[in-house]
Structure formats: structure tokens, C-alpha cells
SERO-783758 format. One record per atom (N, C-alpha, C): residue number from 1; residue in three letters; chain; atom name; y negated, z, x. Coordinates in Angstrom, 3 decimals. Layout:
// SERO-783758
PT	seq	type	mol	atom	y	z	x
PT	NUM	ALA	A	CA	Y	Z	X
...
***
This chain:
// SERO-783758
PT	seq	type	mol	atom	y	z	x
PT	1	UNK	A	N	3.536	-16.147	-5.928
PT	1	UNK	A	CA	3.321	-14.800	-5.407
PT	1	UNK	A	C	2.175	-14.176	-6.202
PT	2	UNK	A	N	2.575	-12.727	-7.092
PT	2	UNK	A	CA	1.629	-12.429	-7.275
PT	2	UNK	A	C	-0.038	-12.004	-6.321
PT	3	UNK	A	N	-0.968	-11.428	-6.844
PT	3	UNK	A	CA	-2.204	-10.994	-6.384
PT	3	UNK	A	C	-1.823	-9.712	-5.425
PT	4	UNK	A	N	-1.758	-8.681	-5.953
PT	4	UNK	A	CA	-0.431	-7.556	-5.391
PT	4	UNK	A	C	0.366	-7.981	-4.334
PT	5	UNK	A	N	1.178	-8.806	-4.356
PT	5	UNK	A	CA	1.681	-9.389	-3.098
PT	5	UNK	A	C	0.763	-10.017	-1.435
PT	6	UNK	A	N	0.393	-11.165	-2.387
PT	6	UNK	A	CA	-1.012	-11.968	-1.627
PT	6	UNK	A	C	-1.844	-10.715	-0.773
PT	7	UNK	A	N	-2.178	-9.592	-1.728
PT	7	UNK	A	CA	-3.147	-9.212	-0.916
PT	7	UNK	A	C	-2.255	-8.057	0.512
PT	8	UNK	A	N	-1.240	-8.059	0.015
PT	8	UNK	A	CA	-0.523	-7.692	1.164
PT	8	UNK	A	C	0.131	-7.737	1.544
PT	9	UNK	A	N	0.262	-8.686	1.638
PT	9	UNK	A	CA	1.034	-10.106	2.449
PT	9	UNK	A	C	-0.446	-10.427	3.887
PT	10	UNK	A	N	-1.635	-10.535	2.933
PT	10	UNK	A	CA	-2.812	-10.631	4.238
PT	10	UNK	A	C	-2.928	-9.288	4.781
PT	11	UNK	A	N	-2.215	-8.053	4.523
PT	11	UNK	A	CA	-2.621	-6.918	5.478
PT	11	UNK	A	C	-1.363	-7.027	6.638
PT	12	UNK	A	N	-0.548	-7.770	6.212
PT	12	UNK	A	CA	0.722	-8.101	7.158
PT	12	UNK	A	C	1.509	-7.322	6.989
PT	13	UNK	A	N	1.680	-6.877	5.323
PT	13	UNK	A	CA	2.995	-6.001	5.094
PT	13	UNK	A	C	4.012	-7.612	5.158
PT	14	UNK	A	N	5.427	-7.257	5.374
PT	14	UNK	A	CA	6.884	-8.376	4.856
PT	14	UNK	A	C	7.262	-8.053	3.651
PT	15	UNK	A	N	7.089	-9.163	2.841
PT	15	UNK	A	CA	7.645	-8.693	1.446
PT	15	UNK	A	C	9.121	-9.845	1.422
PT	16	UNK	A	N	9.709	-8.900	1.351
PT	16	UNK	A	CA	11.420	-9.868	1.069
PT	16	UNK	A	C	11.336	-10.229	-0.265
PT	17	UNK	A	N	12.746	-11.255	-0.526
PT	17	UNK	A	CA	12.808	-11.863	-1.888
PT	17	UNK	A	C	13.079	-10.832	-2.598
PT	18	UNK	A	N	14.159	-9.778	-2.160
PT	18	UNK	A	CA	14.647	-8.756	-3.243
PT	18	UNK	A	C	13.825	-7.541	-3.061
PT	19	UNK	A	N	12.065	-7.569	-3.076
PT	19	UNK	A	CA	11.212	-6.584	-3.285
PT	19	UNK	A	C	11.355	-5.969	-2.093
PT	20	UNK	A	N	12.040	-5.688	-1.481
PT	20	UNK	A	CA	11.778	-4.919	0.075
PT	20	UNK	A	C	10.315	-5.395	0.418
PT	21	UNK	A	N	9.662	-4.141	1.316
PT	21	UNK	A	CA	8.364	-4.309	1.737
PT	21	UNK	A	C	8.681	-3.495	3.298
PT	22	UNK	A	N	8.101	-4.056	4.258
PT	22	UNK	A	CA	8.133	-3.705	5.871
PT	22	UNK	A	C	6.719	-3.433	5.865
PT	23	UNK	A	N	6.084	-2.356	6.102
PT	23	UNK	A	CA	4.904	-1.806	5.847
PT	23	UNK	A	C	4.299	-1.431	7.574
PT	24	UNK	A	N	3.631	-2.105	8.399
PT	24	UNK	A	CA	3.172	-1.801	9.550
PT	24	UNK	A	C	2.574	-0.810	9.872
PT	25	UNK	A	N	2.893	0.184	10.968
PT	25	UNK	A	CA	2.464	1.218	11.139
PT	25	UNK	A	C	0.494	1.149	10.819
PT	26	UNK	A	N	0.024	0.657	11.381
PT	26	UNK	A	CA	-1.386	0.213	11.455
PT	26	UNK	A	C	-1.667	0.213	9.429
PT	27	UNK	A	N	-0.927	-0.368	8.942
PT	27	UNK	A	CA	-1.372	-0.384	7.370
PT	27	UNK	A	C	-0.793	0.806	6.792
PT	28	UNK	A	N	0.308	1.654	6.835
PT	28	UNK	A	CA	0.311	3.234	6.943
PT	28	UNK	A	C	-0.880	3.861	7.212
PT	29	UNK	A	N	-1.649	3.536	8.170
PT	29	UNK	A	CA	-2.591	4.251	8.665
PT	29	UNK	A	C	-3.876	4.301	7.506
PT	30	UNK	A	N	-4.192	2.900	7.162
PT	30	UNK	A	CA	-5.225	2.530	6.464
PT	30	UNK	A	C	-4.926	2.833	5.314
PT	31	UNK	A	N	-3.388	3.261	4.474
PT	31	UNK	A	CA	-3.628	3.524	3.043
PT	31	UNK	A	C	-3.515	5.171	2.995
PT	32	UNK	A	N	-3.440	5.874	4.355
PT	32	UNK	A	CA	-3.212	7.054	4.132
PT	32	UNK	A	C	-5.059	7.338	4.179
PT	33	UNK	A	N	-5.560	7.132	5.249
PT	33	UNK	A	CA	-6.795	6.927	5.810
PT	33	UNK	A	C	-7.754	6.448	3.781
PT	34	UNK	A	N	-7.400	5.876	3.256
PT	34	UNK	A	CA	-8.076	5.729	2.117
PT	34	UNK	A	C	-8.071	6.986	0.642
PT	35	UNK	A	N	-6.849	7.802	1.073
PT	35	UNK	A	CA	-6.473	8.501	0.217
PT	35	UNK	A	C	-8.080	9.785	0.876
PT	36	UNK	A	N	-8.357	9.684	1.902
PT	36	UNK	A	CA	-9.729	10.738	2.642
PT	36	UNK	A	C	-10.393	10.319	2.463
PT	37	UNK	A	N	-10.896	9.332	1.796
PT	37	UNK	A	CA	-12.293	8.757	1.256
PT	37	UNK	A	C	-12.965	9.821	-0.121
PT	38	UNK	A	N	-14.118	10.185	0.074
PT	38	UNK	A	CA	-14.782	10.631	-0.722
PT	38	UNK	A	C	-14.612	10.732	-2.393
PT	39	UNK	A	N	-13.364	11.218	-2.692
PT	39	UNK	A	CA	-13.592	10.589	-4.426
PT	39	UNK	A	C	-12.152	9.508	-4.715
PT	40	UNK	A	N	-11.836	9.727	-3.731
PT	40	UNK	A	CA	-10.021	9.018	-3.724
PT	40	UNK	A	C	-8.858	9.617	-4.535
PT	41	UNK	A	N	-8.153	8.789	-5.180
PT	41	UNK	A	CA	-7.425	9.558	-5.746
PT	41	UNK	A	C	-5.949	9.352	-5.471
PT	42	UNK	A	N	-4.796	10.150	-4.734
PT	42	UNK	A	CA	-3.980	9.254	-4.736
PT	42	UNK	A	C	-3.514	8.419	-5.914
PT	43	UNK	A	N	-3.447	8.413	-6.827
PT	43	UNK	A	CA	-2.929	7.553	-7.970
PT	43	UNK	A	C	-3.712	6.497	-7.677
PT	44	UNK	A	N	-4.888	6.566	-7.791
PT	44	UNK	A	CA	-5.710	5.059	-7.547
PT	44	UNK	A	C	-5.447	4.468	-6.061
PT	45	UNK	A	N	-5.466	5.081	-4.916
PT	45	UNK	A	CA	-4.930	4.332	-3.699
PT	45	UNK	A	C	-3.722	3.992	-3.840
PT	46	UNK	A	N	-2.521	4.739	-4.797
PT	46	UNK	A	CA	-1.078	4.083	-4.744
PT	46	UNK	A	C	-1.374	3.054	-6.036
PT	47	UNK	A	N	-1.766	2.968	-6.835
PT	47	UNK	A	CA	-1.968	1.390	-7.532
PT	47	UNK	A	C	-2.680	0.216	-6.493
PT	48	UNK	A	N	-3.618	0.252	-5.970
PT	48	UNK	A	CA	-3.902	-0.482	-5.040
PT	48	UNK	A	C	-3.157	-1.024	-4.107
PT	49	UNK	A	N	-2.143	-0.405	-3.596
PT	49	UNK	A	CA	-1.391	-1.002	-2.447
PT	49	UNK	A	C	0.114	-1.267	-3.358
PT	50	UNK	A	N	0.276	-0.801	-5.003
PT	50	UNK	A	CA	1.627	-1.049	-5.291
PT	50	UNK	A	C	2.839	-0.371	-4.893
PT	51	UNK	A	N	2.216	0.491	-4.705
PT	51	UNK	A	CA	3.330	2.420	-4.598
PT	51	UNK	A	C	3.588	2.699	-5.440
PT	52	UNK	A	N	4.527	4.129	-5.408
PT	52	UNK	A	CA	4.623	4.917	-6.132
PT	52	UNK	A	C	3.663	6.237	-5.689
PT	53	UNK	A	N	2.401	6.761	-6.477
PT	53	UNK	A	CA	1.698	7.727	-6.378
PT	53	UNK	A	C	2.558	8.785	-5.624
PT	54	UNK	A	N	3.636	9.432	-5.942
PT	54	UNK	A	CA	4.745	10.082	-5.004
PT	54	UNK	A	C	5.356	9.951	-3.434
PT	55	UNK	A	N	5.308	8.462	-3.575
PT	55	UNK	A	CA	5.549	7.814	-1.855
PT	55	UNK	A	C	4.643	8.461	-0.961
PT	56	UNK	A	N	3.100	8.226	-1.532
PT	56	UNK	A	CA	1.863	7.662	-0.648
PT	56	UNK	A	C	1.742	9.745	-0.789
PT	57	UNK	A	N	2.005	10.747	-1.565
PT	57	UNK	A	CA	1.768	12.130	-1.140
PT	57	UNK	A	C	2.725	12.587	-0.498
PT	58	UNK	A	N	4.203	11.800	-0.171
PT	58	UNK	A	CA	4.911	12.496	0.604
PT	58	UNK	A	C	4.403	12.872	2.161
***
């Protein structure tokens, strides 16, 4: 498993074998919630969680 995975895999996203990801409402919260941080960018919060920069502004 990559690092990318691992690390969210511990936020308690489900990552299936064929890349599917089940994303918990509660961790929705926290990567939208990061994009309002002072100096956030979405591009840099959607590399972090392994988005598409497009997903995370819809």
C-alpha cells in the first residue's frame, strides 16, 4: 500500500482493490474544512488527500 493510501486508510477512507475510495462524511468535512485554512490552496489540499483539484471545488 502506498503512503497516499496508508495515510487514508488511517483517516478511515475504504480503498477497494479496483481504486474505489468510500470517503466518510466526517473526512469530507476535514478536507473541505482545510481548503479555509489561511493560505490553502485547493490544488495543494487535493494533492494531499489524492483528488482531483476539480472534485474537492465542486
Amino acid at each position: 500500500m502506498c503512503a497516499k493510501n496508508s495515510f487514508l486508510a488511517s483517516l478511515g477512507v475504504e480503498i477497494h482493490a479496483s481504486g474505489h475510495r468510500r470517503w466518510p462524511t466526517e473526512v469530507k468535512a476535514l478536507v473541505v474544512a482545510d481548503t479555509l485554512e489561511p493560505g490553502a490552496t485547493v490544488n495543494a489540499v487535493a494533492d494531499r488527500y489524492g483528488v482531483q483539484p476539480n472534485q474537492l471545488s465542486a
